[in-house]
C-alpha positions as CSV (number, residue, x, y, z in Angstrom):
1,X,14.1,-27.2,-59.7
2,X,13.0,-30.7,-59.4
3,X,10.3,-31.4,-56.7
4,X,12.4,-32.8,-54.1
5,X,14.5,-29.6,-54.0
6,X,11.2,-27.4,-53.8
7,X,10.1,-29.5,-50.9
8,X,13.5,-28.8,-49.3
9,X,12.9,-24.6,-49.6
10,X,9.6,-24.9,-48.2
11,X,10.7,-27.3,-45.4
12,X,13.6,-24.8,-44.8
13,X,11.5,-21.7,-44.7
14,X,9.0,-23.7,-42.3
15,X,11.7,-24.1,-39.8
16,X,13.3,-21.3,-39.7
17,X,10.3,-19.0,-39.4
18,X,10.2,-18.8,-35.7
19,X,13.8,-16.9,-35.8
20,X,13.6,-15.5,-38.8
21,X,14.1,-12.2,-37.5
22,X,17.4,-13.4,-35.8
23,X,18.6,-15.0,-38.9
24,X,18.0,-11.4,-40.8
25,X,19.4,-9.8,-37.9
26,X,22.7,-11.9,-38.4
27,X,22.9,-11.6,-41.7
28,X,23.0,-7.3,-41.9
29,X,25.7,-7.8,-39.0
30,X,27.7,-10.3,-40.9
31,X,27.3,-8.1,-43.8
32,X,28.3,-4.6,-42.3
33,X,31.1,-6.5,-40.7
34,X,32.6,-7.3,-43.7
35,X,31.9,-4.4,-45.7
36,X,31.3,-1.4,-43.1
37,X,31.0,0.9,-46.0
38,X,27.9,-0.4,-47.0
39,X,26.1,0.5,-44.3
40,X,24.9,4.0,-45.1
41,X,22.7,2.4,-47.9
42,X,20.8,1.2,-45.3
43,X,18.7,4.1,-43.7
44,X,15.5,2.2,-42.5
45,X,15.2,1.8,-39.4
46,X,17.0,-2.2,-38.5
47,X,14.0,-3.5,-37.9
48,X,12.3,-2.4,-40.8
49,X,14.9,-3.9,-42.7
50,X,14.6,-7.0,-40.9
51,X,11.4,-7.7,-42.0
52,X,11.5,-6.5,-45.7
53,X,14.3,-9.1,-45.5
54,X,11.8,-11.9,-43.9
55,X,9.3,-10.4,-46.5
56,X,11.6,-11.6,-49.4
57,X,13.2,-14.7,-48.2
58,X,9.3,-16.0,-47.8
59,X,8.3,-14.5,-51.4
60,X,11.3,-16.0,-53.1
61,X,9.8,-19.3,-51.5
62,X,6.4,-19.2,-52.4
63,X,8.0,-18.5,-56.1
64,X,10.1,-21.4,-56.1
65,X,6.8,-23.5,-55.6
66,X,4.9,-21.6,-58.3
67,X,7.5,-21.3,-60.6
């Protein structure tokens, strides 16, 4: 990734980390909408997999920089 794209992830992830939650929250909704039969692979609790969600999308970023 060339530096201007790294600064773009991090930039992202700084914004959006005030609804992060609500952006997980969307995407599991989006995603059991369009394949309901995926659903009972999830058995955490929905907020517990809201934040292992938030957990990776913020680890994925802080490998991008240190890749």
């Amino acid at each position: 990734m060339t530096p201007d794209q790294i600064a773009a992830v991090d930039a992202s992830v700084v914004r959006l980390a005030p609804v992060l939650d609500a952006v997980a929250g969307d995407f599991y909704s989006r995603m059991f909408l369009a394949a309901p039969q995926v659903d009972s692979l999830f058995t955490c609790p929905p907020a517990h997999q809201r934040a292992v969600f938030v957990a990776e999308l913020r680890q994925i970023a802080h490998l991008v920089r240190h890749h």
